[in-house]
N, C-alpha and C positions, 0 to 999 in steps of 0.2 A: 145075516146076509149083508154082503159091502155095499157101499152104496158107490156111483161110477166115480166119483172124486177120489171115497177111497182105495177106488181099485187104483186108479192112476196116484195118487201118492205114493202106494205100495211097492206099484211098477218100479216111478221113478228111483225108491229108495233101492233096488236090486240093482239097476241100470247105473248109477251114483254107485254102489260097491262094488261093482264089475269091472268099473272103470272102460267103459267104453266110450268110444269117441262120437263127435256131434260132427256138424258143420254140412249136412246132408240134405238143407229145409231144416231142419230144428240147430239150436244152440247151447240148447241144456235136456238135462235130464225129464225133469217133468213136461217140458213138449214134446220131447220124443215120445214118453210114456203117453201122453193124452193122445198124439197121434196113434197111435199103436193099439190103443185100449177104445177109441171110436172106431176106428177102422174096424177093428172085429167084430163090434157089437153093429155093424152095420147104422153108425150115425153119421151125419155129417160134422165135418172136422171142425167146422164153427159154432160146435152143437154145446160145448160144458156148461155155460152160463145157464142154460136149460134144458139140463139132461143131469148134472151133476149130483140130483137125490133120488136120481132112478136104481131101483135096486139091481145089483146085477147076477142073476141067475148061476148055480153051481156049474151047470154045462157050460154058461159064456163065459164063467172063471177059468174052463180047463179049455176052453178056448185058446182065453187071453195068456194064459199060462206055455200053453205049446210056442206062441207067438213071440213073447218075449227069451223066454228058452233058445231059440232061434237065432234072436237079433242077438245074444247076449255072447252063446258057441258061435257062430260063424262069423260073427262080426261085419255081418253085410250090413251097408245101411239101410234101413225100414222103408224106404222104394222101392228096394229089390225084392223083398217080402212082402209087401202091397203089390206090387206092380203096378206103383201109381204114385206121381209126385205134382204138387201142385205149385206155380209161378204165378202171380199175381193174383188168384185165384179163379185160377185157368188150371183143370185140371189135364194131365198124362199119361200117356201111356211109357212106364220103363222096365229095363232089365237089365241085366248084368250084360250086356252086348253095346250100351253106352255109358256112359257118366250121368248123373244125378242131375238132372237142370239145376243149375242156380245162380246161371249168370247176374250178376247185378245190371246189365244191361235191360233185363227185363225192364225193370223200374224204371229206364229212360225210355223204354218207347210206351208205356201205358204206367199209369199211376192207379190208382185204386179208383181214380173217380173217370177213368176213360181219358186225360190229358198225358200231351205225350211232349217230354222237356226237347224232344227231336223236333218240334214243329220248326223252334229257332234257325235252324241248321238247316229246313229243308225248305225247294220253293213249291209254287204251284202245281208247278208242270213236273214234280218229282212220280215216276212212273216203273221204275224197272229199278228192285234192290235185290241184292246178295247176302244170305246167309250162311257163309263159309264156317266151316267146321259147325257145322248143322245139328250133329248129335241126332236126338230125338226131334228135332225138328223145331224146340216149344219157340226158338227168337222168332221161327219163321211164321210159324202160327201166330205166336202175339204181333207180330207186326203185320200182316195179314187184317187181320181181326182188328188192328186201329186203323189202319189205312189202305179204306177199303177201294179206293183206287188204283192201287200198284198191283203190278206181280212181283214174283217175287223166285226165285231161284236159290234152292236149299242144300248147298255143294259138302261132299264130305271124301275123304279115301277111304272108307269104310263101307263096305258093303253092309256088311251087320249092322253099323248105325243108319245106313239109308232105311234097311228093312224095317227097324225101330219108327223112324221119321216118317213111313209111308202109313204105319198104323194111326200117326197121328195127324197127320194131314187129312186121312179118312176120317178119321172121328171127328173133324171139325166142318167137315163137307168143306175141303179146300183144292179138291185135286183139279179144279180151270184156274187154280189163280196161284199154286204152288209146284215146281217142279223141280224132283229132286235129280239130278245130276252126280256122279261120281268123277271126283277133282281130287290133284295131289295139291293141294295148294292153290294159286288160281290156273295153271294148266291146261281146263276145260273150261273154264270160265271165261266167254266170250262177249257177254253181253246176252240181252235177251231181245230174239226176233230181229240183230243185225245192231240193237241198242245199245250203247256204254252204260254202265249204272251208275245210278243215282246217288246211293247210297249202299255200300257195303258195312254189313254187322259181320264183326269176327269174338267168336270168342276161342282161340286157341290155347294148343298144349304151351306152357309157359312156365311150369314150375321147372327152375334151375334143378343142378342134377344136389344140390347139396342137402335143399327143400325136399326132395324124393326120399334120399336115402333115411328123412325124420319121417316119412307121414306115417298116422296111426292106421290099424289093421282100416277099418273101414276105406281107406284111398286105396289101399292097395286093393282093393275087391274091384274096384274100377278097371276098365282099360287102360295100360301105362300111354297107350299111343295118345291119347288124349288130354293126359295130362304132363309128360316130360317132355319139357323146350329146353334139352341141353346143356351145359355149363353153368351158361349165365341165363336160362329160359327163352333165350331170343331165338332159338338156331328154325323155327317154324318164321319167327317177324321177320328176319331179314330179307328172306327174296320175298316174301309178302308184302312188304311195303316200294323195293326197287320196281315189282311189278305191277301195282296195281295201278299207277297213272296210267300206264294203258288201254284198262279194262274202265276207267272214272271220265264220266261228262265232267263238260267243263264246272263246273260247282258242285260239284259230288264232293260228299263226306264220307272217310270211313270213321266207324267206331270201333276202338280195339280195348279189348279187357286185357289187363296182363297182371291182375292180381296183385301180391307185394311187390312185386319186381321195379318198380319205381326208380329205384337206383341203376341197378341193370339197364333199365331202357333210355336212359338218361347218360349211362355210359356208351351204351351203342350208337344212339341218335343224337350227338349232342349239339343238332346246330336242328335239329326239329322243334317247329313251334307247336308246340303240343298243346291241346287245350281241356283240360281236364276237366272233367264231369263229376258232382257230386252223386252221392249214393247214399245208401244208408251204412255205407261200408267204410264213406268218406270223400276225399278225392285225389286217393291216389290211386283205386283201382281199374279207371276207366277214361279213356284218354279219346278226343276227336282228332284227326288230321284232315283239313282239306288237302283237294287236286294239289294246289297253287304252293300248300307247305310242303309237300310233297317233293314237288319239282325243284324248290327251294335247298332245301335242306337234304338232299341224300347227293 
């Protein structure tokens, strides 16, 4: 009988010859497989360091077996087979009707110990923020959940990802303090209660169209609307940044993620003072604009 380490070494070693792709919550092969091989046996995914000489039973083999079988043919990523992805360790609700949370925004508004790198950016009286291209909702929840002050408005052109983003607002008991709205862009986004916001999070479609035509099977199981920004990935930023000074109080930030695209947005915006935010990703996938660069520079 395996013991759970080596069911997940074993995994991993299938997952590594199948050549399936990461980038989903995991980065490699043996986290996918440990996520994948607790998940079924019903552990918590921070459970190997003490769970790892638990024996695992024939039946929970042919479990674990159907499961990777699964991720291995259809190439979805292992959220879409959970239906569950976890951000800061903040768990979700997902499915193949949105994209896989993994904004690296996450990490600027909550860090693992509850600090949030956004306080710098933001003042007292910050009250009223927007989570544009909302997805599943998780920026709006975790920002929610750190700053328990604010509302917060959860906008998307997606009806299906609204529906996704209403299960998760419920499951975090946030529907007085979360309202999801359907926006092409900011369109419907007027402010909240008559208020400009404070702060806008975007994390939009951004992958140029050359980026699309590589990703592996697992991106394409996604929504394309969510993830192609066109030629050069900008064609979602452009009337998104012309318009949002009108929707931004006077000291409002937005935060925009645009992924590798660094170059690209730096060709589009090139008199924009951008202020780029580290991540674990680095710092070029996460950039702040105030109001005031804003008006400046477009």
């Amino acid at each position: 009988m395996s013991t759970v380490l080596q069911t997940i070494e074993e995994a991993a070693a299938q997952l590594e010859a199948a050549g399936v792709g990461f980038g989903h919550g995991t980065t490699n092969a043996f986290d996918e497989a440990a996520w994948l091989v607790l998940w079924s046996l019903k552990l918590p995914l921070d459970s190997l360091d003490f769970e790892q000489n638990r024996p695992v039973a024939a039946t929970e083999s042919s479990q674990i077996a159907i499961l990777l079988r699964a991720r291995i043919d259809t190439r979805k990523p292992a959220a879409y087979l959970t239906k569950e992805a976890w951000l800061q360790g903040v768990p979700f609700y997902v499915d193949e009707r949105v994209i896989v949370p993994r904004s690296f925004i996450a990490e600027l508004i909550a860090d693992a110990d509850g600090q949030s790198t956004l306080d710098y950016w933001l003042r007292e009286d910050t009250q009223n923020v927007l989570d544009l291209c909302t997805g599943n909702g998780s920026l709006a929840v975790l920002a929610a959940l750190t700053f328990p002050e604010v509302q917060i408005q959860a906008a998307d052109i997606s009806h299906d990802a609204l529906a996704v983003a209403a299960i998760n607002v419920k499951k975090h008991a946030l529907q007085n303090r979360i309202e999801l709205i359907r926006s092409d862009g900011l369109a419907q986004c007027h402010g909240i209660q008559g208020k400009p916001y404070d702060l806008i999070l975007c994390n939009p479609p951004y992958v140029n169209s050359a980026s699309m035509a590589a990703l592996p099977a697992e991106y394409l199981a996604e929504p394309e609307i969510s993830l192609a920004g066109g030629a050069d990935g900008m064609d979602f930023i452009r009337p998104l940044l012309q318009a949002a000074p009108k929707v931004m109080s006077e000291h409002a930030v937005i935060v925009l993620e645009i992924g590798n695209e660094r170059t690209f947005f730096e060709q589009a915006f090139p008199r924009l003072e951008a202020i780029w935010l580290e991540t674990s990703a680095g710092h070029d996938q996460v950039l702040l604009l105030t109001r005031d660069s804003l008006l400046r520079g477009l």
